[in-house]
C-alpha positions in Angstrom: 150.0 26.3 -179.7 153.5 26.2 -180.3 154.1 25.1 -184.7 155.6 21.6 -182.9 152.5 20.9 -181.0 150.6 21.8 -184.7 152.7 19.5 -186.6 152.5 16.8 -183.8 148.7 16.9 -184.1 148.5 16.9 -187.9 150.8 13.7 -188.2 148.3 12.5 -185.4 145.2 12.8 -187.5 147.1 11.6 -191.0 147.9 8.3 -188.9 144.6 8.3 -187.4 142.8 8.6 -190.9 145.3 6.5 -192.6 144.6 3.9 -190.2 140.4 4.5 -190.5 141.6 3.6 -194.7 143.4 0.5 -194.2 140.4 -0.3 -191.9 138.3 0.2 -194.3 140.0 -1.6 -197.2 140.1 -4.6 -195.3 136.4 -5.3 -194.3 136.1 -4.0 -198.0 138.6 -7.3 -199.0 137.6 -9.6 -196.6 134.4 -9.0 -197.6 135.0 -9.9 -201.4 136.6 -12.7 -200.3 133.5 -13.7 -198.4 131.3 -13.1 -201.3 131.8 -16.1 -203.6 131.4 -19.0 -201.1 128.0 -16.8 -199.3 126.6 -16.8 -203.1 127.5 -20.6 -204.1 125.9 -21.3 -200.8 122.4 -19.2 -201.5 122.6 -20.6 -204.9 122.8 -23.9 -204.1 119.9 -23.3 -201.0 117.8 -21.7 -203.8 118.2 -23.9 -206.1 117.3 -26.7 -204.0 113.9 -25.1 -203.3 111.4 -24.6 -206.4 109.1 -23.2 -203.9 111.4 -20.1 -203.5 111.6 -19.9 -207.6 107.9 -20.4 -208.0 106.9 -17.5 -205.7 105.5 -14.5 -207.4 104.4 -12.3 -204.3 102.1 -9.9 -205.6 99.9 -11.5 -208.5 97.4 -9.1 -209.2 98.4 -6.6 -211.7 96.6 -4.0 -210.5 98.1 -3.8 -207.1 101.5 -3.5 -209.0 100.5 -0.7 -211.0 99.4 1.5 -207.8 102.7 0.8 -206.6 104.9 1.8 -209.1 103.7 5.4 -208.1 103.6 6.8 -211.8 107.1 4.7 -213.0 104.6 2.6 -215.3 106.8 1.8 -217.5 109.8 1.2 -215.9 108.2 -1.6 -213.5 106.2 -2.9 -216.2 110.0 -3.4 -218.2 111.1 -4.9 -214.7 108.7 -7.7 -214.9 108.8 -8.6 -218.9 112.4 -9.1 -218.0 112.1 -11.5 -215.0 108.8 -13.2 -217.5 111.8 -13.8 -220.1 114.3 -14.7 -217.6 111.8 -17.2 -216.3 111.1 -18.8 -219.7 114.6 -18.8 -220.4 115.3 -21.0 -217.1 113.0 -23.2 -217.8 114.1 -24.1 -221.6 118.0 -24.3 -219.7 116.7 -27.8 -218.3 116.1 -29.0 -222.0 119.6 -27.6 -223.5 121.0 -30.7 -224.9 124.9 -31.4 -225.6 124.6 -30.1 -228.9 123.1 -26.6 -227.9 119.9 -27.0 -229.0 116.5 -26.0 -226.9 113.8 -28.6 -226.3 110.5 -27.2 -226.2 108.7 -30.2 -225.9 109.5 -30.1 -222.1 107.2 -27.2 -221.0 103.9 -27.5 -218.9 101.2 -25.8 -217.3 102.8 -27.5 -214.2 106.3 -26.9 -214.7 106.1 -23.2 -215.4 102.8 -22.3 -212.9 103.9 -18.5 -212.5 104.4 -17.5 -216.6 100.8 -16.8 -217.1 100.4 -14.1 -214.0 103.7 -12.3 -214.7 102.5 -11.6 -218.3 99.3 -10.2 -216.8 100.8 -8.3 -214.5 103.5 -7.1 -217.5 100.5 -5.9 -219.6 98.1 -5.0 -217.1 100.9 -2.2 -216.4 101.2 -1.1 -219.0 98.5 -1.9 -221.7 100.1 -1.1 -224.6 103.3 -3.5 -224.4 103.1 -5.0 -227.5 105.8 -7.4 -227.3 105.1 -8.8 -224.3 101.2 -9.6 -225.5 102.6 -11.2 -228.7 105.7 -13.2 -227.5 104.1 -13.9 -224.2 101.4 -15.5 -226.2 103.8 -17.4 -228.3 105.4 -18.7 -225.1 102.5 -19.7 -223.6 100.7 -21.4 -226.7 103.1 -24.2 -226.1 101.4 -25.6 -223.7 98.2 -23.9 -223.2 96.4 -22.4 -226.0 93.1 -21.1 -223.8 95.7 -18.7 -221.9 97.6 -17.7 -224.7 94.1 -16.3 -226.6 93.4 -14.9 -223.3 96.7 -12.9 -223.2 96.2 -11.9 -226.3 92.3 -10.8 -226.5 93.8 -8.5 -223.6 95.5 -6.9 -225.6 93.0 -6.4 -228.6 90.9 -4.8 -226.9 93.8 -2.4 -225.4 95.5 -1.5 -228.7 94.1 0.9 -231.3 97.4 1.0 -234.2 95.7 -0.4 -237.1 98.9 -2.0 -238.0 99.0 -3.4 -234.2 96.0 -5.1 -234.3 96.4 -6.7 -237.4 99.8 -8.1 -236.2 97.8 -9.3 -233.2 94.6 -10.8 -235.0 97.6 -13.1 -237.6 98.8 -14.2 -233.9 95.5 -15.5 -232.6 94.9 -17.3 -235.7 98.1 -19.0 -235.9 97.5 -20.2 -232.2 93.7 -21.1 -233.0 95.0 -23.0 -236.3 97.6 -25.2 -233.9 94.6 -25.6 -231.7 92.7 -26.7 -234.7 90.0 -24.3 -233.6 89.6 -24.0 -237.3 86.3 -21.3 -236.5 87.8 -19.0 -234.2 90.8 -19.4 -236.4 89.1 -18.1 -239.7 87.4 -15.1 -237.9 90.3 -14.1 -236.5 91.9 -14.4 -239.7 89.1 -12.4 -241.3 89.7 -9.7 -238.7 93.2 -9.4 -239.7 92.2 -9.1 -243.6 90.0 -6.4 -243.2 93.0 -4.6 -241.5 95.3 -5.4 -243.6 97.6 -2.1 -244.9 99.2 -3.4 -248.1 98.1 -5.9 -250.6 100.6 -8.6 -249.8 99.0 -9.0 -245.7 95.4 -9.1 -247.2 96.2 -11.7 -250.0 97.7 -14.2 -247.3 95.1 -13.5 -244.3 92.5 -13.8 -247.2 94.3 -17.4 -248.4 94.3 -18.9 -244.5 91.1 -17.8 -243.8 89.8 -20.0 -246.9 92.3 -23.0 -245.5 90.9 -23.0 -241.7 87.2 -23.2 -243.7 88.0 -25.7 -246.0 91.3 -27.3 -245.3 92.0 -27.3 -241.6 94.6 -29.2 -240.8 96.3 -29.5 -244.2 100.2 -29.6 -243.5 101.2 -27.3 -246.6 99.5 -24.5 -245.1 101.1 -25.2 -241.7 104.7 -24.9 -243.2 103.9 -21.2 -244.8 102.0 -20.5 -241.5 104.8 -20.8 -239.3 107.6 -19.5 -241.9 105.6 -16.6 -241.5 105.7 -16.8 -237.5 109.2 -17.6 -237.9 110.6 -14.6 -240.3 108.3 -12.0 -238.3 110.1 -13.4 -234.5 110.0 -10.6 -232.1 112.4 -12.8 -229.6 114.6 -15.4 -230.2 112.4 -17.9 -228.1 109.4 -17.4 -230.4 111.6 -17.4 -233.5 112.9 -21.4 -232.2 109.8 -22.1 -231.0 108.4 -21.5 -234.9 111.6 -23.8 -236.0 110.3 -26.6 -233.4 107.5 -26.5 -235.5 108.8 -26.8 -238.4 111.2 -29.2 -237.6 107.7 -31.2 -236.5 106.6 -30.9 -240.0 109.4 -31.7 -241.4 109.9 -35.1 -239.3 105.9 -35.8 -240.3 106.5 -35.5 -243.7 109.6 -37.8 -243.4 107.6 -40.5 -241.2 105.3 -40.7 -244.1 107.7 -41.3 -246.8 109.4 -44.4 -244.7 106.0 -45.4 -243.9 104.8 -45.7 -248.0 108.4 -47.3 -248.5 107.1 -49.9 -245.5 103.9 -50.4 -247.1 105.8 -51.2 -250.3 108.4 -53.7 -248.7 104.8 -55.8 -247.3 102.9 -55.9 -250.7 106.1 -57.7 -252.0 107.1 -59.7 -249.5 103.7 -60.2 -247.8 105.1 -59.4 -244.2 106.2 -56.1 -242.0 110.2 -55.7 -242.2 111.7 -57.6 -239.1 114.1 -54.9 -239.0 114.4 -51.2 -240.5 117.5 -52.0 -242.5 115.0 -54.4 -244.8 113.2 -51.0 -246.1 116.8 -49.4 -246.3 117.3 -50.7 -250.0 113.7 -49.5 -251.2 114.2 -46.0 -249.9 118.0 -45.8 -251.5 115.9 -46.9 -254.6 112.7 -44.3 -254.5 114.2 -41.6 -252.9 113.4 -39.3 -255.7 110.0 -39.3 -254.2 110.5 -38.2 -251.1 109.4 -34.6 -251.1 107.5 -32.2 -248.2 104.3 -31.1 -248.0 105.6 -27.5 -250.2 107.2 -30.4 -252.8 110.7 -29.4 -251.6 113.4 -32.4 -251.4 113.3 -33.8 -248.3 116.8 -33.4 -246.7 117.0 -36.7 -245.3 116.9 -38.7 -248.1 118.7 -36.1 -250.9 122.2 -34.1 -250.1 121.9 -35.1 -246.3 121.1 -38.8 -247.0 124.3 -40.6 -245.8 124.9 -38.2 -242.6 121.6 -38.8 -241.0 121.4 -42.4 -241.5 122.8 -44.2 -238.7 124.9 -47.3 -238.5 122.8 -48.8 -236.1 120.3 -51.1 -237.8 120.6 -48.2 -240.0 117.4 -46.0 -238.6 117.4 -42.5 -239.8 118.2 -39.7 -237.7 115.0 -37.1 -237.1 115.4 -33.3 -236.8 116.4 -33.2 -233.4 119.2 -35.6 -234.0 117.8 -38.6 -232.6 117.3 -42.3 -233.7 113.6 -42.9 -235.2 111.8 -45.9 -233.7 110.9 -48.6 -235.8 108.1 -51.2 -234.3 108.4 -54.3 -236.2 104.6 -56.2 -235.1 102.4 -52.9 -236.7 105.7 -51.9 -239.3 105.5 -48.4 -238.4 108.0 -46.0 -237.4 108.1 -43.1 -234.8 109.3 -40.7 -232.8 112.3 -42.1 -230.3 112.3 -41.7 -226.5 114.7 -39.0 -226.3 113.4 -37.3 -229.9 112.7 -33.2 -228.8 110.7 -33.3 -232.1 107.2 -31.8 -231.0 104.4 -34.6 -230.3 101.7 -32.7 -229.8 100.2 -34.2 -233.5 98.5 -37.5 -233.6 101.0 -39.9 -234.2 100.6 -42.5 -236.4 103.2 -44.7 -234.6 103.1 -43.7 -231.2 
């Protein structure tokens, strides 16, 4: 072969391959191009269908953990991560203007597949602590008998002292919000007698006294779920603690207007026709109005003017949101859009 014919056929393949690149680099462009619109489209299909999110294929955990052929914990992270992803999905639909989460949305119903992915999660690998104590949290929103179940599971899977006793504090601050006040003092009993330092044993010892003798009693409830709240593992149990708070908070509010309401009928022998009637006795006693730890409640001290709105002059709750006032019982409540937790007895429902 003469060094012509040589170069000839060299050229020959450099076009050839050059051409096989810019072949390439165009199905590789056209297909980025193609990408956005083909996801917006499967978005929009999927999101159309709660059937598709709903789905959880496999359900029992068991079968999972045979499959993941030894990678325990790698499938077992796979799945608390979906679990949070899930929850987090859900709480999107309550995100308000403001950015603020709205707990009082969640169901049984509305999240059906939470309770089997955090069985699955633990049944792979036993000894995920988090996802037994934050799952739980999650969970005891709206259904207490699966959130002790979750968590039983995993007291009888751990053996850290330190573990369990983290574990036994979590079942009785679930059983106190379920005002199971029995299983609530055992369980707080348990955790005392595992207690490490002095400090855990003192407080265990104190709530296990309360859920005896004083179930119910709001004052505890605040230092309960300060504690819940300062020892948050994930974000969505630390808010979920503040939801709580902010519940107690709005209670021990309700009760100060409701005292100021009472006073406003012994005088003038008649429920106010409208709130802005009471609005003069609460400028006047506000020094009164304290919480349920004796702290100054907010609403009527340094934030007294900002969450008192100019219509009809109802206070603003918590979350943000007008309260009610019902002028035939003279009582005042929770508004329709309030996200201030309602699972207490309300005294003006």
């Amino acid at each position: 072969m003469s060094l012509n014919d040589a170069t000839s056929n060299s050229s020959a393949r450099t076009n050839e391959e050059r051409r096989r690149a810019y072949l390439c680099w165009g199905v590789i462009l056209v297909g980025l191009t193609c990408l956005y619109p083909l996801q917006a489209r499967f978005d929009a299909t999927f999101q159309s269908s709660r059937a598709v999110e709903e789905t959880l294929y496999i359900r029992s955990g068991e079968t999972v953990r045979r499959l993941s052929f030894g990678f325990d914990g790698v499938v077992s992270d796979l799945y608390w991560i979906r679990t949070v992803q899930y929850f987090g999905r859900k709480l999107t639909g309550g995100l308000t203007g403001e950015g603020a989460v709205d707990f009082s949305r969640l169901s049984k119903d509305d999240m059906p597949i939470l309770a089997p992915m955090l069985d699955i999660t633990t049944t792979v690998d036993p000894n995920f602590v988090a996802a037994y104590r934050t799952g739980a949290i999650f969970l005891a929103e709206f259904d207490y008998d699966a959130a002790l179940a979750l968590l039983r599971k995993g007291i009888a899977a751990q053996k850290d002292q330190k573990t369990l006793f983290r574990m036994w504090s979590d079942y009785g601050a679930i059983c106190w919000r379920a005002k199971r006040y029995d299983e609530c003092a055992e369980a707080y009993q348990r955790a005392s007698e595992l207690a490490l330092g002095s400090k855990d044993r003192d407080w265990t010892a104190v709530m296990v006294g309360a859920a005896k003798t004083r179930g119910g009693d709001r004052r505890t409830s605040y230092l309960l779920f300060q504690q819940l709240r300062d020892e948050a593992e994930h974000e969505g149990a630390r808010l979920g603690a503040e939801w709580r708070l902010q519940q107690l908070t709005s209670l021990d509010e309700r009760e100060f207007m409701t005292r100021m309401i009472a006073r406003f009928r012994e005088i003038h022998q008649r429920n106010p026709a409208t709130f802005s009637e009471v609005f003069p006795l609460i400028a006047e006693h506000r020094a009164e109005a304290y919480d349920a730890l004796g702290r100054p409640l907010a609403l009527f001290h340094e934030e007294f003017s900002r969450r008192f709105s100019r219509y009809d002059r109802l206070p603003l709750d918590p979350s943000g949101e007008p309260y009610r006032y019902d002028p035939v019982r003279g009582c005042i409540g929770l508004g329709a859009a309030s996200r201030v937790a309602r699972d207490l007895e309300e005294a003006c429902p």
